[in-house]
Backbone bond lengths (Angstrom), bond angles and torsions (degrees), N, CA, C in turn:
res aa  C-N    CA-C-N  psi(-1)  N-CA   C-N-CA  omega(-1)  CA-C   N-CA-C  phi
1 X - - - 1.474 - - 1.534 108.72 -
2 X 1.215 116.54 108.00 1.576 109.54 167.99 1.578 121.71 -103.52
3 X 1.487 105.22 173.38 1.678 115.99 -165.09 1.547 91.16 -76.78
4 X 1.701 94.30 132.34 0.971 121.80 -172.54 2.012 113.14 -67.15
5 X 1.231 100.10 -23.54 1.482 102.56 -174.83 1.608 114.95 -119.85
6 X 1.644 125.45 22.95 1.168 162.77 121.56 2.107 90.73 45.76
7 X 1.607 102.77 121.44 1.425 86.68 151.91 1.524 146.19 -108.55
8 X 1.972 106.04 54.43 0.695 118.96 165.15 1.730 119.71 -97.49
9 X 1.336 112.33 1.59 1.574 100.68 178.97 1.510 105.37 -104.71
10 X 1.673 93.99 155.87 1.202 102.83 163.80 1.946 134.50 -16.81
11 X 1.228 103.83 -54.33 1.624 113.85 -178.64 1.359 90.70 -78.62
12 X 1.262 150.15 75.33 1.393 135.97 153.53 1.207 98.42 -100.10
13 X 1.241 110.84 -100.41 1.720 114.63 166.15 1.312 128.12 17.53
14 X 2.095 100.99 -61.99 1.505 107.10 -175.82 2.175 101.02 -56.01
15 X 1.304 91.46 -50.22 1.304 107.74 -162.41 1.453 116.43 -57.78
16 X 1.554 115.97 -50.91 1.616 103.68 143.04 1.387 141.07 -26.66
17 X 1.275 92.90 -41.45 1.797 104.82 166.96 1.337 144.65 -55.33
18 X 1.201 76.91 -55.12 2.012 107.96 179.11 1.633 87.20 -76.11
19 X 1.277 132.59 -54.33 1.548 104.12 176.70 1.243 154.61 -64.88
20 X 1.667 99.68 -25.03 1.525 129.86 157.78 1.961 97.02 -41.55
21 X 1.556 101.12 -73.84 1.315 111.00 179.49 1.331 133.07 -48.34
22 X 1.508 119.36 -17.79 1.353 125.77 167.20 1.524 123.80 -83.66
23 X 1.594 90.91 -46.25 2.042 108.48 -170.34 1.569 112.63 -108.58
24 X 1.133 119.25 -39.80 1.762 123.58 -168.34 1.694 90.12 -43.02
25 X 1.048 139.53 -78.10 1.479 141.47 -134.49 1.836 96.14 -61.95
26 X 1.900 104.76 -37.47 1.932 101.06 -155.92 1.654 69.43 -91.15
27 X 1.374 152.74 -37.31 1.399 138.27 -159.04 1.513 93.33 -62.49
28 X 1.255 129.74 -59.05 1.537 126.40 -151.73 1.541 110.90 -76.28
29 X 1.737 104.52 -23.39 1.743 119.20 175.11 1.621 101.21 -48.60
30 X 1.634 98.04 -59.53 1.816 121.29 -166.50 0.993 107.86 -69.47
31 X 1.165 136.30 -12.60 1.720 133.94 156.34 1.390 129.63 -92.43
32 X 1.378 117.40 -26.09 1.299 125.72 135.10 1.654 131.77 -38.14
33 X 1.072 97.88 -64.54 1.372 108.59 159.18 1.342 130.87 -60.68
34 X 0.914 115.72 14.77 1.605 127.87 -178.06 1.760 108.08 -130.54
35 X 1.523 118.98 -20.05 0.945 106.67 177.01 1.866 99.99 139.44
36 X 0.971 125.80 4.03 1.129 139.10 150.12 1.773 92.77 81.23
37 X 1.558 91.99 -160.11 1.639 95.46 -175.00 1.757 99.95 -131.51
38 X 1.283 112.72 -11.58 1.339 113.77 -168.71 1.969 127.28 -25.32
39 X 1.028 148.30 97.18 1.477 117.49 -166.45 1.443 107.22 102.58
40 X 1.524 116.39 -23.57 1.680 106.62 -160.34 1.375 105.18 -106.85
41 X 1.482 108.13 167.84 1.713 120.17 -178.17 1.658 88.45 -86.12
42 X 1.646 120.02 164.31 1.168 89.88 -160.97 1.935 70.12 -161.89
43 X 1.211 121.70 117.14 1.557 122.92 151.52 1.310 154.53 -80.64
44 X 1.058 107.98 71.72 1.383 117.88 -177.18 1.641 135.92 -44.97
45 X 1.154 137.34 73.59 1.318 139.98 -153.39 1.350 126.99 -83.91
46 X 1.483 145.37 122.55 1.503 131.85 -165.40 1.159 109.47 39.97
47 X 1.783 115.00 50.21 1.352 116.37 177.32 1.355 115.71 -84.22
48 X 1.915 130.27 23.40 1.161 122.95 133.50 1.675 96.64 75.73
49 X 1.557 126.35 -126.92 1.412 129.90 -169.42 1.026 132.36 -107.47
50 X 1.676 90.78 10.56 1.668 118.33 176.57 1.480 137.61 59.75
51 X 1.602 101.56 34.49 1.500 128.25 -166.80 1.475 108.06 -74.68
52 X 1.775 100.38 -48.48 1.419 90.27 176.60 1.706 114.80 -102.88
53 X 1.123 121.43 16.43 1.339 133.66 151.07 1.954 118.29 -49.16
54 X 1.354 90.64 -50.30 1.265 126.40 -169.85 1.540 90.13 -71.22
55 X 0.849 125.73 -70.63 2.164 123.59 -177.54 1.428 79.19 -74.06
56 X 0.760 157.34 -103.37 1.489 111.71 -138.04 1.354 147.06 -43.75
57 X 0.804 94.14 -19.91 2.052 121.84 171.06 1.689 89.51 -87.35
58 X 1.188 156.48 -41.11 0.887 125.52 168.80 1.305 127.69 -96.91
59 X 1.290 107.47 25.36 1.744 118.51 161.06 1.651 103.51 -119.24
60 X 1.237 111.09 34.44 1.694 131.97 170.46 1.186 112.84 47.82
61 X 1.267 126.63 46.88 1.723 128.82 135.66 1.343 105.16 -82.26
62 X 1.640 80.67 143.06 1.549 97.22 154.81 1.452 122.61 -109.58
63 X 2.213 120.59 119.57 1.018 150.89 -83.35 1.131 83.60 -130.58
64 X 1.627 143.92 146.29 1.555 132.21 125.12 1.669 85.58 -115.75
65 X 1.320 95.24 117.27 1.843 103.58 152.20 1.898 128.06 -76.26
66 X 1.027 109.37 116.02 1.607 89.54 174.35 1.808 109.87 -135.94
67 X 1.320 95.48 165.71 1.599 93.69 -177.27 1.550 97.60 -164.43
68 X 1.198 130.05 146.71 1.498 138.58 154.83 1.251 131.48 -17.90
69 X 1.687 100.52 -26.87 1.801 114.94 -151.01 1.480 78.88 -148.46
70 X 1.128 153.86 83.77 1.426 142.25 149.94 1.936 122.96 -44.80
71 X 1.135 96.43 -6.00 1.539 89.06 -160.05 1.543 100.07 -82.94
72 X 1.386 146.07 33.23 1.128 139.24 133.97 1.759 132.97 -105.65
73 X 1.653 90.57 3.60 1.430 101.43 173.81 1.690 112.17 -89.49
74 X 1.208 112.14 109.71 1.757 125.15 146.37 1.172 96.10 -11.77
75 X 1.658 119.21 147.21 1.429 150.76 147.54 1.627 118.31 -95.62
76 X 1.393 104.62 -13.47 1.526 107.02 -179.86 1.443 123.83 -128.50
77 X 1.423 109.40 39.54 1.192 119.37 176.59 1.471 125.67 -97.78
78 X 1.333 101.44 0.00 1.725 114.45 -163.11 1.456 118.82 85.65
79 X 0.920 115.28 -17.44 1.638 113.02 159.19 1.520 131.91 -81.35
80 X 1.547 119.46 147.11 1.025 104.96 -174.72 1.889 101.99 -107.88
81 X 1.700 111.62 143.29 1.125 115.36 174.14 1.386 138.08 -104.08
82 X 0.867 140.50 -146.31 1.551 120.37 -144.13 1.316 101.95 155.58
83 X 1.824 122.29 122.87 1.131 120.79 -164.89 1.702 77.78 -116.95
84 X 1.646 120.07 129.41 1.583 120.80 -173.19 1.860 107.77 -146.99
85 X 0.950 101.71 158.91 1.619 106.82 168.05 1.658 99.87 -142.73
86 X 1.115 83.37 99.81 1.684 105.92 171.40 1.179 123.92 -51.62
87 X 1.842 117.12 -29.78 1.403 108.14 168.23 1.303 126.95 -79.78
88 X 1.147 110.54 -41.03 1.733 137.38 135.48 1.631 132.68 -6.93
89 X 1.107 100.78 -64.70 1.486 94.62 -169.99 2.022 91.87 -140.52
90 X 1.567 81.80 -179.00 1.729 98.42 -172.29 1.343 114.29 -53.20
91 X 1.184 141.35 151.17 1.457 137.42 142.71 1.637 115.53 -21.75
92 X 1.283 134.81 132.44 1.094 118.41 172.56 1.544 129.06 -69.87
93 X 1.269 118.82 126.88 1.539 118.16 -177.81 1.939 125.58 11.38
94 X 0.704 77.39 87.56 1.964 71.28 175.86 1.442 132.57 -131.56
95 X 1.222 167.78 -111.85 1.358 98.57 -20.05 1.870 122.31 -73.88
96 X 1.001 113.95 -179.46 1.563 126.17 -144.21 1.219 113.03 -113.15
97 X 1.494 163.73 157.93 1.265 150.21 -162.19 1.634 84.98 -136.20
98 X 1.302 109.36 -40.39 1.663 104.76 -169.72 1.753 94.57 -148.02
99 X 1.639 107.07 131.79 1.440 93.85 149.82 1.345 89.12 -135.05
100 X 1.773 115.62 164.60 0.895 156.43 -174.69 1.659 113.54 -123.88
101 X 1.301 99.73 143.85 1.449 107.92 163.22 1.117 115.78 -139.11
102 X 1.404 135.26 136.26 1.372 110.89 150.21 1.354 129.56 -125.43
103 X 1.290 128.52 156.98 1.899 115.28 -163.89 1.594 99.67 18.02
104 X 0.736 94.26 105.13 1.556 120.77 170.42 1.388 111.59 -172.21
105 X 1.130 121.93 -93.01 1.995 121.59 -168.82 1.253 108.53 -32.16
106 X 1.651 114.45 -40.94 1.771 102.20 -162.45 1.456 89.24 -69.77
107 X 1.269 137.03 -34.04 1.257 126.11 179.13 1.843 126.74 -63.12
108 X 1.481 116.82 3.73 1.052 122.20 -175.74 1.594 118.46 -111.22
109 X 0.938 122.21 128.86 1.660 107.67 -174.11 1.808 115.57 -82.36
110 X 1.162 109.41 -20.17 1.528 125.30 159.35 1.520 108.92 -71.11
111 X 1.399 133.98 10.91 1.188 122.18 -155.65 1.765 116.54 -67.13
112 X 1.627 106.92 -38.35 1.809 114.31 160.76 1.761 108.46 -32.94
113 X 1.075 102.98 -65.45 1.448 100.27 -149.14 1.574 92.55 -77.96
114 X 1.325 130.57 -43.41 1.686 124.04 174.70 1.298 104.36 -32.84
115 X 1.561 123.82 -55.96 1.680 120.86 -161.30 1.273 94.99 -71.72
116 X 0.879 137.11 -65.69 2.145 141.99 178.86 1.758 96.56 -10.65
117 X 1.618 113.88 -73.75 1.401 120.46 169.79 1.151 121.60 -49.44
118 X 1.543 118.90 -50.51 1.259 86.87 172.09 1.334 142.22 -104.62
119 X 1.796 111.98 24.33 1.455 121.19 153.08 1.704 104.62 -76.03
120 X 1.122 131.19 -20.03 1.586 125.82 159.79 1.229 125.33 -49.13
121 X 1.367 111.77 -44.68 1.467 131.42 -179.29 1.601 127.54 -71.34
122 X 1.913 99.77 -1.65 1.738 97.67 -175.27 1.673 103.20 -99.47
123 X 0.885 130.48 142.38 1.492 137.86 146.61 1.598 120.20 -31.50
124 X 1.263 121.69 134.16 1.474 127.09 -162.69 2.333 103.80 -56.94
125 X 1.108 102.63 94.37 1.432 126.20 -175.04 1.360 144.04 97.31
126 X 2.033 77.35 24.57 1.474 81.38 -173.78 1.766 107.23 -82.03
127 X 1.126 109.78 -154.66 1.860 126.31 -165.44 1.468 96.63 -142.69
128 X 2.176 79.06 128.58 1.437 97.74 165.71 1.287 107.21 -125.11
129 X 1.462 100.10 137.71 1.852 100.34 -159.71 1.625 95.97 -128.58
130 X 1.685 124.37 120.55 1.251 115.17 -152.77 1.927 87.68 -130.10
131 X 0.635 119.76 143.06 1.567 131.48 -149.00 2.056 105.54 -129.08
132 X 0.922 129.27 69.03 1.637 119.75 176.46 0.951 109.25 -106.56
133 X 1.550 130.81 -177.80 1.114 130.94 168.99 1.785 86.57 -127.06
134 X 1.192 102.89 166.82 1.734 135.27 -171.39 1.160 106.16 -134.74
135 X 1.048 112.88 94.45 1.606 142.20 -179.95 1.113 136.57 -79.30
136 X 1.868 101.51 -35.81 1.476 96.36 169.46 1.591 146.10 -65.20
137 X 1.492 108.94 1.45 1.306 108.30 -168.26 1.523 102.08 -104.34
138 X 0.872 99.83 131.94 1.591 128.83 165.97 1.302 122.52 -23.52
139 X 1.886 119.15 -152.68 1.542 133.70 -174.64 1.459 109.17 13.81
140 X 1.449 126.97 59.56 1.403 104.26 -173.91 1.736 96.73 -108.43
141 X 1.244 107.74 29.62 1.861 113.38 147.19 1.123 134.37 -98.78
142 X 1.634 112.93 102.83 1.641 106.79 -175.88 1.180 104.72 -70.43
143 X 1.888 131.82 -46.49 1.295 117.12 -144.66 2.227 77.94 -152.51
144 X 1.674 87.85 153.90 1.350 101.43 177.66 1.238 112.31 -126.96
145 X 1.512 137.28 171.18 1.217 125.80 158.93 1.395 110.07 -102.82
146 X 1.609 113.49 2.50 1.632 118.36 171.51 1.286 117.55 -177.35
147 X 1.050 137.02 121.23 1.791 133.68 164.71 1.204 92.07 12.66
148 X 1.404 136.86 -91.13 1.364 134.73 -118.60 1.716 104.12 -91.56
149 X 1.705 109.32 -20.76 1.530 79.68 175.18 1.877 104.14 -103.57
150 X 1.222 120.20 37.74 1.265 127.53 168.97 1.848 98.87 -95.04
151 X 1.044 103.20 -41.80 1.897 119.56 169.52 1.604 119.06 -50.60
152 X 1.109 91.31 -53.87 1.531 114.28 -177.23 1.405 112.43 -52.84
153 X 2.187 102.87 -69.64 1.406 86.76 174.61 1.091 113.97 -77.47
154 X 1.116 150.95 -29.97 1.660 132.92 179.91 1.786 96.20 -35.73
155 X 1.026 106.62 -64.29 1.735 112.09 -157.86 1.812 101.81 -53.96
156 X 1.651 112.78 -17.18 1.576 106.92 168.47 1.621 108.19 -88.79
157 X 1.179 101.39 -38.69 1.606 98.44 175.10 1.897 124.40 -62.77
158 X 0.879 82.92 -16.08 1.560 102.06 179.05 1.255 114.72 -77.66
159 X 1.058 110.40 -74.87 1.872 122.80 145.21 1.438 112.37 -6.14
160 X 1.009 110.37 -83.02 1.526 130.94 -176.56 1.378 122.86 -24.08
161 X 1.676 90.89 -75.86 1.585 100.97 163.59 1.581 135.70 -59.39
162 X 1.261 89.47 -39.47 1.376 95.00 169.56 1.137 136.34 -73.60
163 X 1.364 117.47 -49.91 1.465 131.97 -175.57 1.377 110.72 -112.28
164 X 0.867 137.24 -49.63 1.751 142.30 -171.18 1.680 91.93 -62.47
165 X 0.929 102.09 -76.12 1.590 111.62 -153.07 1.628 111.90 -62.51
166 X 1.591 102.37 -39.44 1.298 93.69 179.38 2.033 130.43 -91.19
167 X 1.362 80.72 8.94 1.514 101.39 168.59 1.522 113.07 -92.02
168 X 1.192 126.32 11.09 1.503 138.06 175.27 2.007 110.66 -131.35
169 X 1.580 91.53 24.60 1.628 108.39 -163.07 1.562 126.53 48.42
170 X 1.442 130.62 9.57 1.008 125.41 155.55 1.622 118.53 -22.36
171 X 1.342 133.97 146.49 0.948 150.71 144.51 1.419 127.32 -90.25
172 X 1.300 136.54 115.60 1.670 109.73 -171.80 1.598 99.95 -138.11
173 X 1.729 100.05 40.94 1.651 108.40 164.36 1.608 96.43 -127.79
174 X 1.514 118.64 -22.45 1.333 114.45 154.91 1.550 132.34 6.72
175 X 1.261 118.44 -76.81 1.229 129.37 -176.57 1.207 146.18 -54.95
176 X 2.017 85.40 -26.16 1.625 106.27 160.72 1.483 129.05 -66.71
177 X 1.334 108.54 -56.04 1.263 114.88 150.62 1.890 147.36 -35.12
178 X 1.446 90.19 -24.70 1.460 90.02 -175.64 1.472 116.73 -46.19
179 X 1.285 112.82 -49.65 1.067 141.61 -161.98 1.835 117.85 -52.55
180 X 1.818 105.37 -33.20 1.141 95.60 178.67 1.819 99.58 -116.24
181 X 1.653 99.73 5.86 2.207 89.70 163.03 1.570 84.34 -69.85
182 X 1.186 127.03 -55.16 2.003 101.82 -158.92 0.992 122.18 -39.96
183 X 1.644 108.83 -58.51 1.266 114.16 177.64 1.512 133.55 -39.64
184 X 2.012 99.85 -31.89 1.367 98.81 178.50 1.524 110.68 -80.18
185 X 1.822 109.81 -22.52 0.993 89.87 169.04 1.433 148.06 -48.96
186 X 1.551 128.79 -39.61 1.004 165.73 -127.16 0.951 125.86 42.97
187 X 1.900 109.33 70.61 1.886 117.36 146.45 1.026 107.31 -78.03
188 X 1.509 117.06 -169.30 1.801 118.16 177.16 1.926 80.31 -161.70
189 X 1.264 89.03 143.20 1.277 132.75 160.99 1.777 114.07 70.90
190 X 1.636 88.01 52.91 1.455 122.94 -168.61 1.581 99.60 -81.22
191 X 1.565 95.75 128.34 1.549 107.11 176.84 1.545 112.45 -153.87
192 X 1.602 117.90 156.15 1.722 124.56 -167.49 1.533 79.58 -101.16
193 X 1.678 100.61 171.50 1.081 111.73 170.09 2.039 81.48 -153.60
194 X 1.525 112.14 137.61 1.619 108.08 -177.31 1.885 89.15 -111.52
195 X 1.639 84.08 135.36 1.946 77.54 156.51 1.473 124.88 -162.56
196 X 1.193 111.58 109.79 1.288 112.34 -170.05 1.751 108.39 -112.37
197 X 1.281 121.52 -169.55 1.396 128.45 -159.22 1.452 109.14 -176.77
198 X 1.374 119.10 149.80 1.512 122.55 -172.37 1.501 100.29 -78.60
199 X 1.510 126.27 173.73 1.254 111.20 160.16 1.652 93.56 -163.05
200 X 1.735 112.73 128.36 1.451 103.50 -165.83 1.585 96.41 -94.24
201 X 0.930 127.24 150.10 1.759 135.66 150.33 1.438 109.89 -7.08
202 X 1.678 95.39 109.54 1.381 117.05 -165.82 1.462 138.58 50.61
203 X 1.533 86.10 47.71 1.632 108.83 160.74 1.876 107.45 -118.49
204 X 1.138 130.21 152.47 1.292 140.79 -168.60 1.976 98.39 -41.00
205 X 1.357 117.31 -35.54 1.400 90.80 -175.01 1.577 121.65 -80.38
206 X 1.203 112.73 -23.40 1.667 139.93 -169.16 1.650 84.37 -85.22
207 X 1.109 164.42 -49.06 0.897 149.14 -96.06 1.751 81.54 -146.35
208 X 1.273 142.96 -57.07 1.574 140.55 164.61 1.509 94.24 -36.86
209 X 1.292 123.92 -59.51 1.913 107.25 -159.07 1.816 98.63 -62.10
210 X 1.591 105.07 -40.18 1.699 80.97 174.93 1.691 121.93 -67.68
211 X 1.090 119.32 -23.28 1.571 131.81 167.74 1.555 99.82 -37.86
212 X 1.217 86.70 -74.72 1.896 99.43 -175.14 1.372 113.71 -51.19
213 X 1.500 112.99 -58.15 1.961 95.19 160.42 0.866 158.33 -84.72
214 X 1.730 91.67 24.80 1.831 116.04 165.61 1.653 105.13 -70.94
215 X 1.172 109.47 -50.20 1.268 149.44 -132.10 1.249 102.75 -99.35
216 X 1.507 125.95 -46.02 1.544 134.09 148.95 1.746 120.71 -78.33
217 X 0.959 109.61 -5.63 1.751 108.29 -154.34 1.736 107.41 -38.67
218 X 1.060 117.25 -43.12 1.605 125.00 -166.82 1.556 104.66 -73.61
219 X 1.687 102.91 -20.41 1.807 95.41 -178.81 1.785 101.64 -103.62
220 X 1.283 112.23 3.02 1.771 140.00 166.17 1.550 83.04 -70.78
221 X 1.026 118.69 -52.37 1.608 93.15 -153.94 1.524 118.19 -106.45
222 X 1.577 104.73 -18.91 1.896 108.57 166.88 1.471 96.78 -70.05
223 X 1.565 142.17 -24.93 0.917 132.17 153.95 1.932 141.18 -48.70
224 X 1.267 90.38 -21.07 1.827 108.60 163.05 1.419 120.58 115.91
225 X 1.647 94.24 0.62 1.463 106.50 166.51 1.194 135.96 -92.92
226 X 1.637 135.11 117.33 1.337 148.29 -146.31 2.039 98.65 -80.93
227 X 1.375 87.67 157.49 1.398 108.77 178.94 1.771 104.03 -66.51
228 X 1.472 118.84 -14.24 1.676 99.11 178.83 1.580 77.67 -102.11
229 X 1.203 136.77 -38.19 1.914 111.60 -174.14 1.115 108.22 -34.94
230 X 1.066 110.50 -57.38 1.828 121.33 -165.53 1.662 124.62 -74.54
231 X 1.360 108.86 -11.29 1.254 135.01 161.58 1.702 115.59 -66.22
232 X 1.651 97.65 -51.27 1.644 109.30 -177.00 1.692 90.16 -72.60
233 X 0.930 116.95 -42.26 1.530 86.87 -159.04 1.683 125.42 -91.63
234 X 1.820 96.26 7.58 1.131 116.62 -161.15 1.867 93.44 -79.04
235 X 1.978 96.45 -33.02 1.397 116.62 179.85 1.576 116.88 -80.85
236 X 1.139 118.99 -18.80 1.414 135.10 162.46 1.127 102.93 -49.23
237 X 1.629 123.05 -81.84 1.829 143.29 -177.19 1.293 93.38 -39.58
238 X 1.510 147.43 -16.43 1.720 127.22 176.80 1.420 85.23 -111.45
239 X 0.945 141.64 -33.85 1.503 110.87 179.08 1.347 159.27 -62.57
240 X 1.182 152.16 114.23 1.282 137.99 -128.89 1.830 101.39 -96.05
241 X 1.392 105.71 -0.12 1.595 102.67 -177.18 1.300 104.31 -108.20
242 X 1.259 106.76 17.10 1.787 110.07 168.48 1.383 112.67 -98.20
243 X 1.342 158.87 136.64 1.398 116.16 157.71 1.574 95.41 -148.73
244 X 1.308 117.91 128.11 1.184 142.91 -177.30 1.428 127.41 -81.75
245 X 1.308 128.36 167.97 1.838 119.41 171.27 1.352 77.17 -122.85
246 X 1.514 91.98 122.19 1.780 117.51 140.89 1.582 118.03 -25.21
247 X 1.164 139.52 170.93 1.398 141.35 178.86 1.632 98.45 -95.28
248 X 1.192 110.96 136.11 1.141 118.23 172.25 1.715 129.73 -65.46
249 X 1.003 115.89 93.57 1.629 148.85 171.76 1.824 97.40 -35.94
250 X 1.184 121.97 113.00 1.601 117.64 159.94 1.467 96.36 -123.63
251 X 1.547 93.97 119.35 1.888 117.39 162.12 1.086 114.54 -98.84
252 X 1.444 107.13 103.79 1.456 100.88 165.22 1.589 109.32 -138.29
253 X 1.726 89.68 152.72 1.917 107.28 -156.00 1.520 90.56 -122.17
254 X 1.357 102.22 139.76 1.678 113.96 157.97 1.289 114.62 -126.25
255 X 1.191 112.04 175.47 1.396 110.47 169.22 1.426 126.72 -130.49
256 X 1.414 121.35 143.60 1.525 102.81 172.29 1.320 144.11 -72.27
257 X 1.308 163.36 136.39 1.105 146.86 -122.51 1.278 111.66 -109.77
258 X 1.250 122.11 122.98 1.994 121.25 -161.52 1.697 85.09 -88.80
259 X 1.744 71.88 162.93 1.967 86.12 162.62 1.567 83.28 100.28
């Protein structure tokens, strides 16, 4: 079973982008706020194009980037990289002051036992900060330019969650849960943080779902959706009289227990 949003296609790049542009700024706030990275070893996981690899090294961690597919991670950013499969093999060498993930686990079907390892892998207080989005819930149309393409995308979003995504083992109830595997792990002073944001047609969030149904289109359509659905909504994602809510983002950080 492979990852459904793979950085071997064409839309990688875009898709790195649009995420930098959605999460990097509230990701680097929420780690700040937790205690920053200054001084610390710091793990970066399916860090993708290495945007927020990159702020972290310039909020003075020192960085290992890794991802499945390295070939969109920089060599000269101050981070060091790391070609890894997390379900696969060990945590890389640590212990860890901070790891991070983001969209990643819900994408893993081992995802329980990955977090177990790598709450093993932090240093006595360090932070594990696990980043998904939660997908399954609905109304994610604020505004339409007509009945039918409010129909439309629902009927891609629908798709998505249901069938696309979870036929590549996605999880997209994941996120709710994180919160009490830590606990079983034994972090302490484990908490979510939800955050989502509107985004009208052809702004970074509207503009990832067309990424994704470039990128899926053929499993768009064994799914029951026609070549003009996917057309309208491809024209939806540039339009500014569409405007959608992003999938809802749950951050949640624990910590390991000193002493």
């Amino acid at each position: 079973m492979s990852y459904a949003f793979g950085n071997d296609h064409d839309e990688a790049t875009n898709r790195h982008r649009y995420l930098a542009a959605m999460f990097d700024d509230y990701t680097a706030a929420r780690i700040t706020g937790l205690g920053g990275v200054r001084g610390r070893r710091c793990l970066e996981l399916g860090a993708g194009g290495g945007s927020l690899a990159e702020r972290l090294v310039l909020l003075g961690g020192d960085v290992l980037a890794t991802d499945l597919d390295v070939r969109h991670l920089p060599t000269d950013r101050g981070f060091a990289v790391l070609r890894h499969d997390l379900e696969k093999e060990p945590v890389p060498a640590g212990p860890w002051d901070l790891i991070h993930a983001r969209l990643v686990l819900l994408h893993l079907p081992g995802r329980d036992a990955v977090l177990k390892r790598l709450v093993a892998a932090l240093n006595p207080g360090g932070l594990l900060l696990i980043e998904d989005f939660e997908s399954t819930i609905r109304k994610g149309v604020l505004r339409a330019p007509d009945p039918d393409a409010a129909a439309v995308y629902n009927a891609f979003h629908d798709a998505l969650v249901d069938k696309v995504l979870p036929a590549r083992g996605n999880d997209g109830t994941w996120a709710g849960r994180v919160l009490a595997a830590m606990l079983d792990a034994g972090l302490t002073d484990v908490s979510t943080e939800v955050h989502a944001r509107s985004w009208p047609g052809g702004t970074p969030g509207a503009l990832l779902q067309a990424a994704n149904l470039t990128q899926q289109r053929p499993a768009f359509r064994a799914a029951g959706l026609s070549d003009a659905d996917l057309d309208r909504v491809l024209a939806l994602m540039n339009d500014p009289a569409m405007v959608v809510r992003g999938h809802l983002l749950y951050s949640t950080a624990g910590f390991a227990i000193t002493g």
